[in-house]
C-alpha positions in Angstrom: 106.6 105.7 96.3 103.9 104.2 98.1 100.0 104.8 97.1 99.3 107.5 99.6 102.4 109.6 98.2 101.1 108.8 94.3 97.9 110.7 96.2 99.6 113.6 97.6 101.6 114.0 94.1 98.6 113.6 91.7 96.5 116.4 94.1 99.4 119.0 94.5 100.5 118.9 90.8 96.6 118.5 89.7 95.4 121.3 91.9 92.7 118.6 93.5 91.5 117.9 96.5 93.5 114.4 98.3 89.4 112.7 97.8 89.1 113.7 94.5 92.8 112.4 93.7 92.7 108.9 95.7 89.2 108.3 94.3 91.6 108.7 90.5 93.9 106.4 92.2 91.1 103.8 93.3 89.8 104.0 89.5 92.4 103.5 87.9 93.9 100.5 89.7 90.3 99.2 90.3 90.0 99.2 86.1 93.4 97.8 85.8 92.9 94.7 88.6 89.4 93.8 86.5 91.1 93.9 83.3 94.2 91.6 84.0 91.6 89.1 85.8 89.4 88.8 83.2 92.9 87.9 81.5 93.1 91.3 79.3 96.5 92.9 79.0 97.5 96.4 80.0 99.7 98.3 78.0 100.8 101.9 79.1 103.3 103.5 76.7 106.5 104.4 78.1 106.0 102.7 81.1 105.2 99.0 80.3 102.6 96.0 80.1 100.5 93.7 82.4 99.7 90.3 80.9 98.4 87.1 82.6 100.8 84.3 82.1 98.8 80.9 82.4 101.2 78.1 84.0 99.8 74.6 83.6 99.8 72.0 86.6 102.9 69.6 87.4 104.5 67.7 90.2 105.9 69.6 93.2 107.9 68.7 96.1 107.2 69.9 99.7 110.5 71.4 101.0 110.3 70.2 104.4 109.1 66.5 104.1 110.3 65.7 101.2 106.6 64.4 99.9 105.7 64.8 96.0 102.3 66.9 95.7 100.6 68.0 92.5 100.3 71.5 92.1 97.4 73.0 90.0 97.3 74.9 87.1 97.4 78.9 88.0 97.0 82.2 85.9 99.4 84.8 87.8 99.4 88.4 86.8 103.5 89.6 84.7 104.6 93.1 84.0 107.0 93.5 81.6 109.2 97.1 81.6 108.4 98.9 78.4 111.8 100.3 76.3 111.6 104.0 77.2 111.3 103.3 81.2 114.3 100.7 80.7 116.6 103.6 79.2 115.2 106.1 81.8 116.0 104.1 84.8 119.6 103.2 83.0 120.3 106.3 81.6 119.9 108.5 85.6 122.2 109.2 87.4 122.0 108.9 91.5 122.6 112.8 91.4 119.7 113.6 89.1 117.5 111.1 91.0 118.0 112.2 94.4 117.4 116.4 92.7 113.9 115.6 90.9 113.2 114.3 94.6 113.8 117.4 96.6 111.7 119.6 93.6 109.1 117.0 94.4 108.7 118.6 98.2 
């Protein structure tokens, strides 16, 4: 599922206009990108977390020459799959997947 179709899904099963649902959409991930930068974590229950996991400089190599380089220090943004989304997506069956998808139309 791709943002658009989150869009289409949250106004048909909300009873919204598309606007009013990708203007949810836009808020939502908008909050969630200015939380994880300012290094917060996101934790949404039954689906999972976002942290910021902080990875401190070292030596690199450049693949095609060869050459050493120093690579800096980074923050780069981790989700971690909560339980109940792990025994979900373990627990389906192909059949059952590809049935919630045709209600879904």
């Amino acid at each position: 599922m791709n943002k658009s179709e989150l869009i289409e899904a949250i106004a048909a099963k909300a009873q919204i206009t598309k606007k009013t649902a990708e203007d949810v959409v836009n808020l939502i991930f908008d909050s969630m990108v200015e939380a994880i930068a300012r290094g917060d974590r996101i934790e949404i229950r039954g689906l999972g977390s976002f942290i910021v996991k902080e990875y401190g400089a070292y030596k690199g190599r450049n693949p095609r020459t060869g050459e050493s380089i120093a690579v800096k220090p980074k923050r780069l943004p981790f989700f971690k799959v909560g339980k109940e989304l792990k025994e979900r997506v373990d627990g389906v069956k192909l059949a059952d997947v590809s049935e919630d998808a045709d209600t879904l139309k």
